[in-house]
C-alpha positions as CSV (number, residue, x, y, z in Angstrom):
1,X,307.7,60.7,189.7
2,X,304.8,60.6,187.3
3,X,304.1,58.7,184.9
4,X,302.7,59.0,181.1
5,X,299.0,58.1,180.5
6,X,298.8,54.6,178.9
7,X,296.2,56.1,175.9
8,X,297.9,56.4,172.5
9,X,299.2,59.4,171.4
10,X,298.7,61.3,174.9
11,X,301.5,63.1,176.5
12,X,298.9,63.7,179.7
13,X,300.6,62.6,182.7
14,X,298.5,60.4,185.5
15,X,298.0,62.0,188.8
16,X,298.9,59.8,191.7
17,X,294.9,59.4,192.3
18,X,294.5,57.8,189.0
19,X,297.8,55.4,188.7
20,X,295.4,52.3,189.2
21,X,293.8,53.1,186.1
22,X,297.5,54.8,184.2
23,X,294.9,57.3,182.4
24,X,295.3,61.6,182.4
25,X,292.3,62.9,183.9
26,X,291.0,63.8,179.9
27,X,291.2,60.5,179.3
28,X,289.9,58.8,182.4
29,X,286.7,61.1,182.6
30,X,286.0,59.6,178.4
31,X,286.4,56.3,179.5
32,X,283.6,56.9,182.5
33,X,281.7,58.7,179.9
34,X,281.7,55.6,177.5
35,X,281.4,53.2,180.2
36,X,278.6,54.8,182.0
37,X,276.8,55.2,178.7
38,X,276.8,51.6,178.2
39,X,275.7,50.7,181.6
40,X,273.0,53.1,181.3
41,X,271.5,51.4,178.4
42,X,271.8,48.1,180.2
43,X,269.9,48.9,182.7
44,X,267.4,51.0,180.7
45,X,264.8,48.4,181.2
46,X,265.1,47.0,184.4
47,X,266.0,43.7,183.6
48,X,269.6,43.9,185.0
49,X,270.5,40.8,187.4
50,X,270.8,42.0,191.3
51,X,274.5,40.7,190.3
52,X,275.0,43.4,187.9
53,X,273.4,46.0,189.3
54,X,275.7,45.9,192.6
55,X,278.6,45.7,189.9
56,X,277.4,49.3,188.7
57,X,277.0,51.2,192.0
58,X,280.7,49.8,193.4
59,X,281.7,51.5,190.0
60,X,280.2,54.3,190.3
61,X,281.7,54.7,194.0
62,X,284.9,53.6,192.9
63,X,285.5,56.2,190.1
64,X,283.6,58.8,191.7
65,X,286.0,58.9,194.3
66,X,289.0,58.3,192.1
67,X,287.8,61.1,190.1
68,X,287.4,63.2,192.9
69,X,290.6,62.4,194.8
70,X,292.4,63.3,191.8
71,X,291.0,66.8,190.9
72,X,291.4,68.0,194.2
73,X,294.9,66.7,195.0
74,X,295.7,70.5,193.9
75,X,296.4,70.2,189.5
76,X,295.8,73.5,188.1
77,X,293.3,72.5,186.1
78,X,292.0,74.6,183.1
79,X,288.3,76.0,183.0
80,X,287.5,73.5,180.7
81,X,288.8,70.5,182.2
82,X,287.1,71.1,185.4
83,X,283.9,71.5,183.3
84,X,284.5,68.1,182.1
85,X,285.2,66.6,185.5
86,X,281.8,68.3,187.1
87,X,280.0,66.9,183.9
88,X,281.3,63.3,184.8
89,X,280.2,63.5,188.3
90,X,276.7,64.7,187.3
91,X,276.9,61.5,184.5
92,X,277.8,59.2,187.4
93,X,275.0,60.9,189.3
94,X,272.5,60.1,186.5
95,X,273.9,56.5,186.4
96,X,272.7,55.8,189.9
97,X,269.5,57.3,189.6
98,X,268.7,55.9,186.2
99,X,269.5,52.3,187.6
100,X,267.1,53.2,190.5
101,X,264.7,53.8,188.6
102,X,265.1,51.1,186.2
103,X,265.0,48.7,189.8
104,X,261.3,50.6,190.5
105,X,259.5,49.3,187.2
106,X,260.5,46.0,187.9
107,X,257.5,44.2,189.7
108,X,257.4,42.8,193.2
109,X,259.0,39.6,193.3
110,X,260.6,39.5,189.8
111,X,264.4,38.7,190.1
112,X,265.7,40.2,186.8
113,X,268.0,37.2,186.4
């Protein structure tokens, strides 16, 4: 049985991959969008505590796989939509390398914390 995504006004229902988070796949790929977004601007500078930083790659890991469980769990997905889900992937993907980066400015023996 499926269930409704939890985002107001949606009638998307939530693939079984994506129950934890009771989101459609539209939905669930905005939120990573908005998330990543902010994280990316946290780390911009590479001040981020070691804390935080490990925070960002488990949740890039997390909903990278999430994501990837459920649009290959066999939805017919439209053109578009699977647009969307390659362009979260590749905003994930920028995410890590971005906070890599960020972790290469930051002089030997600074702790960022």
């Amino acid at each position: 049985m499926t269930t409704a995504c939890s985002e107001h006004g949606c009638k998307g229902q939530v693939p079984p991959a994506l129950e934890a988070a009771h989101l459609c796949i539209l939905h669930f790929t905005l939120q990573i969008e908005k998330a990543s977004a902010e994280m990316r601007r946290e780390t911009v500078y590479g001040k981020t505590p070691h804390a935080r930083q490990v925070e960002i790659i488990h949740y890039i890991a997390e909903h990278g796989e999430m994501l990837a469980r459920a649009s290959t769990s066999g939805l017919h997905l439209p053109d578009e939509m699977k647009a969307r889900i390659l362009n979260t992937f590749l905003t994930l993907i920028n995410l890590r390398e971005n906070l890599d980066r960020a972790a290469l400015r930051q002089p030997i023996g600074r702790t960022g914390g």
